[in-house]
C-alpha positions as CSV (number, residue, x, y, z in Angstrom):
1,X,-77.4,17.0,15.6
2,X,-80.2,19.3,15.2
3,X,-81.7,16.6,12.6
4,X,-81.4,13.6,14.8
5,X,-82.6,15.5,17.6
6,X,-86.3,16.1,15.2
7,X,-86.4,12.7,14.1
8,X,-88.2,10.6,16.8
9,X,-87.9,6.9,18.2
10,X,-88.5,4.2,15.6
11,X,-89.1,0.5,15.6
12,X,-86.3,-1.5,12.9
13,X,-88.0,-3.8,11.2
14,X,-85.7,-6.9,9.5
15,X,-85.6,-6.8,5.4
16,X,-87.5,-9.3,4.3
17,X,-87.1,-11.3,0.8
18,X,-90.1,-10.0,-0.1
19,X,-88.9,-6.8,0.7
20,X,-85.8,-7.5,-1.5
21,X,-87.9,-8.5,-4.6
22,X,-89.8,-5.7,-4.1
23,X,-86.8,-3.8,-4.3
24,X,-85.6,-5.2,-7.2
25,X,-88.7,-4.8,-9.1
26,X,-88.8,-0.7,-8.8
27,X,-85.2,-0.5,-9.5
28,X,-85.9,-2.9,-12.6
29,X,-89.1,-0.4,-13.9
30,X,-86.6,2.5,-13.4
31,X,-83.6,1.2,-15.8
32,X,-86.4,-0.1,-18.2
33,X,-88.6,3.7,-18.0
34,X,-85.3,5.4,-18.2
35,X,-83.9,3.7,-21.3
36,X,-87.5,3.9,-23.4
37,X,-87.1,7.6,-22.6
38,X,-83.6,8.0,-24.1
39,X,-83.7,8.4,-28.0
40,X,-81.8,6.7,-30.6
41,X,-77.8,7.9,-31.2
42,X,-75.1,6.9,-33.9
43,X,-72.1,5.2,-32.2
44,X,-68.8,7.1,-33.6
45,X,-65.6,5.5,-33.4
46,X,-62.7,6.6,-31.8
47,X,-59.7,7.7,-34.2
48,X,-57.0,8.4,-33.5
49,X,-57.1,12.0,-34.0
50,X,-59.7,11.9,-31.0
51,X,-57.5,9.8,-29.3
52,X,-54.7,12.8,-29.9
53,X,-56.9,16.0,-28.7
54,X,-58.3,14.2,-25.8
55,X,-54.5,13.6,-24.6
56,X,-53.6,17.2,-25.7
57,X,-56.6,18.4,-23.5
58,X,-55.4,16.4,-20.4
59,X,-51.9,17.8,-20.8
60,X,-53.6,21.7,-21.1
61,X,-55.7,20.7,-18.0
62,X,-52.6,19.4,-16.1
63,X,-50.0,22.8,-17.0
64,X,-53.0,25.3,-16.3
65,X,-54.0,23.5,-13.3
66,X,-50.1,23.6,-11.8
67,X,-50.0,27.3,-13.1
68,X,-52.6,28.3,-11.0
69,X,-51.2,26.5,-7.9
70,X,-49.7,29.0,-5.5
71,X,-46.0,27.9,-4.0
72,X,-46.5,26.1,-0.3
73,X,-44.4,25.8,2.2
74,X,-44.1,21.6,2.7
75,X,-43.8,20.8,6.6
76,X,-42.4,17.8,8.0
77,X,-44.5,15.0,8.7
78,X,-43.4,14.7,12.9
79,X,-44.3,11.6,15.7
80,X,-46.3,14.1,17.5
81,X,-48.6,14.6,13.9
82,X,-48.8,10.9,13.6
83,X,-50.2,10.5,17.1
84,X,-52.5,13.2,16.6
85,X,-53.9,11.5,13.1
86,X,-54.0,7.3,15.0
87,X,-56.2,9.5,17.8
88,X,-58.4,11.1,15.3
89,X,-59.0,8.0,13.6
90,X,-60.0,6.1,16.7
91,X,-62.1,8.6,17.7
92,X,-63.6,9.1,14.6
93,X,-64.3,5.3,14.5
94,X,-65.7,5.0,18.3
95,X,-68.1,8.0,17.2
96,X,-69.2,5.8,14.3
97,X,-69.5,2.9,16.2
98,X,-71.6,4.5,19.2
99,X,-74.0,6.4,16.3
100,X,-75.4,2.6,14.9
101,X,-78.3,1.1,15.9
102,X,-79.6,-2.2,17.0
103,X,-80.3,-4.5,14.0
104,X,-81.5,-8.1,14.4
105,X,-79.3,-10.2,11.9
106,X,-81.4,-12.2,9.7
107,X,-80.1,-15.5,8.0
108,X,-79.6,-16.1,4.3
109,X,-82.0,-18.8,3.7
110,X,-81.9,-21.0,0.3
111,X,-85.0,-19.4,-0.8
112,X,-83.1,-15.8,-0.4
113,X,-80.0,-17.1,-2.5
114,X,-82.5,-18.7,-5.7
115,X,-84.3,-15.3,-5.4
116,X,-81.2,-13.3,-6.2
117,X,-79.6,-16.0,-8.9
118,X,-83.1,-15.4,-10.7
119,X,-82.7,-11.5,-10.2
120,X,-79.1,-11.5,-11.3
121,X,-80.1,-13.6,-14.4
122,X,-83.4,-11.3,-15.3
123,X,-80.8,-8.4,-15.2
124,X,-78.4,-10.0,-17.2
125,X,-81.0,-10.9,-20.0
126,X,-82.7,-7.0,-19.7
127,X,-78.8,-5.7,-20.5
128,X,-78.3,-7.8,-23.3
129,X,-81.8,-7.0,-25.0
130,X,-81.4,-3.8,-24.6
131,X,-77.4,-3.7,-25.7
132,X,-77.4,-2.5,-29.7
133,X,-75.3,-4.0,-32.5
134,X,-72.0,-2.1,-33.1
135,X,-69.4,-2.7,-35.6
136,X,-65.8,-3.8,-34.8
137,X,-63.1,-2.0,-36.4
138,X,-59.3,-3.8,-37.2
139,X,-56.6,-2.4,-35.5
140,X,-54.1,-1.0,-38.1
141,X,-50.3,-0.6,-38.6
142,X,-51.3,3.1,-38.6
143,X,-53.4,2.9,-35.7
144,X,-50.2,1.1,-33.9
145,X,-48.5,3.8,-34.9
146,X,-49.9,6.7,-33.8
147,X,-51.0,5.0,-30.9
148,X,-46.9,4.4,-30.2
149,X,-45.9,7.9,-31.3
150,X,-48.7,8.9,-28.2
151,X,-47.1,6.8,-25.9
152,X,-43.6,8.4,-26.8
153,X,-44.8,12.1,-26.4
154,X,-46.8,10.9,-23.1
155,X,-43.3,9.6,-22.2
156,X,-41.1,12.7,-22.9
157,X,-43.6,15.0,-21.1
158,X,-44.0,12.9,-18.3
159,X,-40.3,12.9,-18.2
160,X,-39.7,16.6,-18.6
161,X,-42.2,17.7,-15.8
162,X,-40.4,15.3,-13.8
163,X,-37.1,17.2,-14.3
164,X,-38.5,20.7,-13.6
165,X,-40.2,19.7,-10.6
166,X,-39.2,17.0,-8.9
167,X,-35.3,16.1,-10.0
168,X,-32.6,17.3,-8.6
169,X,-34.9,18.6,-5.1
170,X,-34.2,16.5,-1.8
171,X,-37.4,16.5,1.0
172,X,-35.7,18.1,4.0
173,X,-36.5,16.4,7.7
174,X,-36.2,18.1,11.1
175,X,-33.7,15.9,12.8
176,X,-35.2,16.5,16.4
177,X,-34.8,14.8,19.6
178,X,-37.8,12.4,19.3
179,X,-36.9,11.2,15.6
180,X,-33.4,10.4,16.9
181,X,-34.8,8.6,20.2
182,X,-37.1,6.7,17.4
183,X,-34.0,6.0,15.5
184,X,-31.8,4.8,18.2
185,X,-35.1,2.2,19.7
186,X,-35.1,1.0,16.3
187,X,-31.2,0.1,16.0
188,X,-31.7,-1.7,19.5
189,X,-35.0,-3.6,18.3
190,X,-33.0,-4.3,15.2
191,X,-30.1,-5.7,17.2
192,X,-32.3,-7.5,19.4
193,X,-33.9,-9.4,16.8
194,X,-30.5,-10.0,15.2
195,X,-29.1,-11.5,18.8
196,X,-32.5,-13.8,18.3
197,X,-32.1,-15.4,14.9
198,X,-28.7,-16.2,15.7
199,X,-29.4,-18.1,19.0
200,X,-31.6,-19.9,17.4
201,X,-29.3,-20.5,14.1
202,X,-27.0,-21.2,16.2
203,X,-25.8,-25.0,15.9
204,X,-28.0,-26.0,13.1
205,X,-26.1,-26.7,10.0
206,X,-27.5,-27.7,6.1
207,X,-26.4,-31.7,5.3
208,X,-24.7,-31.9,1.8
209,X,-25.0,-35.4,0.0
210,X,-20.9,-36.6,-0.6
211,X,-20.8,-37.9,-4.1
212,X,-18.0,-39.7,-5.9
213,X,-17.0,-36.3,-7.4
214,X,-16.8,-34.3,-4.1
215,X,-14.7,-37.3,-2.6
216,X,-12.4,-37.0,-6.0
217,X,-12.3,-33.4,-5.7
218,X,-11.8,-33.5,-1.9
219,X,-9.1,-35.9,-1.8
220,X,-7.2,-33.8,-5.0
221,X,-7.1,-30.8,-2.4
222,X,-6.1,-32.8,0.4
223,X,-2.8,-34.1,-1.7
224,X,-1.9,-30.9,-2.9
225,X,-2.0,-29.2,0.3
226,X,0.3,-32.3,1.8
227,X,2.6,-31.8,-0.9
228,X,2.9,-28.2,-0.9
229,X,3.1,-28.4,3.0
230,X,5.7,-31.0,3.0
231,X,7.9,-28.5,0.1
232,X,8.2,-25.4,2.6
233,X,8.3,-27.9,5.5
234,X,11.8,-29.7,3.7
235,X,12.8,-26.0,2.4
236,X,12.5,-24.8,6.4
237,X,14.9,-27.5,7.4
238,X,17.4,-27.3,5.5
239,X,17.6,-23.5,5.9
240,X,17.9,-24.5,8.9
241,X,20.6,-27.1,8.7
242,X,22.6,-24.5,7.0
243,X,22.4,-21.7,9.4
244,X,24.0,-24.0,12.1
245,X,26.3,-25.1,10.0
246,X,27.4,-21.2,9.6
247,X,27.0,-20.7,13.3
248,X,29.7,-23.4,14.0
249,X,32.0,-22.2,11.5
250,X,31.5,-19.0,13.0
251,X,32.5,-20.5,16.2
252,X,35.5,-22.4,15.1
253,X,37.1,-20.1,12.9
C-alpha cells in the first residue's frame, strides 16, 4: 500500500513492435555476454555409481526430513472450511481484478508475427552455435542392470515407508449434522436423476436384426417348451382321472 500510494499517476503507453525487437535485442546481447564470460568445462558422464549416490542422497534427504517433522494433529476438512476457502478465493480474485489497470489492446499485425518467426529463428541458430560437441555413450547390459536393481530398491523403500506410515491407518471424519444433511441432499439428487433417465428410457427399446439362426434357435425353444408343457399337462390329467376314479370307489364301496 504504502508503495502504490508513492508512486504517482502514469500515462500507459501500448508496446510497440519496435518496442518488442528492441526487447529482443538486449535480452539477445545478455545470453551472448553471459556465455563469452563463462569458461570452458569437461562434460562427465553419468555412471551409474552417480546415478546410485544421488538416489541414496534423496532417500537420506527424505528420512532426515520426516525425522525432524514434529507429530500434528490432522483436522477434518468441514463444509464450513470449504466455504470459507470458495470466499477467499473470490475475494482474492475481485481484489486482483480491481488492482489492473486500463490497457488499450493492440492487434497482432502480419508484420508483428514475421518479426517474431525471424526472432525465434535467430534464437534458434544462436543455441545451436553456441551448443558444444558431446560424445554419446551405448547403453549396456550392465547399465540395464544396475539401472533395474535401482528401480527394485526404489521399489522396496517406497513400499516399506508406505507400510510404516500410511497402511493399516484409516482418516477419521466428524459425522456432524451438516455432512449428514449433505449426504441425505445427495441421495435425493441421486434419486432424482435416476427417476429422470428412466422416464426418458422408458419405452425406447434396441432393434435386433432376426437371422436364419435366431429363427432356428427360436423355433427349437418354442418346441421344447410345447412338448415339455404338453408332458406335465397329460401327467396332470390323468392324476386326475385317477383320483376320481378312487373317489367313486370310495363312494360305492
Amino acid at each position: 500500500v504504502l508503495y502504490k500510494e508513492n508512486i504517482g499517476k502514469a500515462t500507459p503507453t501500448p508496446v510497440t513492435p519496435e518496442m518488442e525487437r528492441v526487447k529482443r535485442n538486449q535480452e539477445i546481447i545478455s545470453s551472448v555476454l553471459y556465455k563469452e564470460n563463462v569458461g570452458k568445462v569437461t562434460p562427465t558422464p553419468i555412471t551409474p555409481e552417480m546415478e546410485r549416490v544421488k538416489r541414496n542422497q534423496e532417500i537420506i534427504s527424505s528420512v532426515l526430513y520426516k525425522e525432524n517433522v514434529g507429530q500434528a494433529t490432522p483436522t477434518p476438512v468441514t463444509p464450513e472450511m470449504e466455504r470459507v476457502k470458495r470466499n477467499q478465493e473470490q475475494i482474492s480474485s475481485v481484489a486482483y481484478r480491481e488492482g489492473l489497470g486500463k490497457a488499450t489492446p493492440s492487434p497482432v499485425t502480419p508484420e508483428m508475427e514475421r518479426v517474431k518467426r525471424n526472432q525465434e529463428q535467430i534464437s534458434s541458430v544462436l543455441y545451436k552455435e553456441h551448443m558444444a560437441k558431446g560424445t554419446p555413450t551405448p547403453l549396456t547390459p550392465e547399465m540395464e542392470r544396475a539401472k533395474r536393481n535401482q528401480e527394485n530398491i526404489s521399489s522396496v523403500l517406497y513400499s516399506d515407508s508406505f507400510r510404516k506410515q500410511v497402511q493399516g491407518k484409516a482418516a477419521y471424519v466428524l459425522d456432524t449434522p451438516e455432512m449428514r444433511r449433505v449426504r441425505e441432499t445427495q441421495k435425493h439428487i441421486s434419486t432424482v436423476k435416476y427417476h429422470e433417465d428412466f422416464e426418458k428410457s422408458k419405452g425406447s427399446f434396441t432393434p435386433v436384426v432376426t437371422d436364419p439362426i435366431t429363427e432356428r434357435v427360436k423355433k427349437n425353444m418354442q418346441d421344447f417348451s410345447d412338448i415339455s408343457y404338453r408332458g406335465i399337462q397329460r401327467r396332470v390329467v390323468e392324476m386326475e382321472r385317477k383320483r376320481v376314479d378312487q373317489d367313486q370307489e370310495n363312494l360305492t364301496g
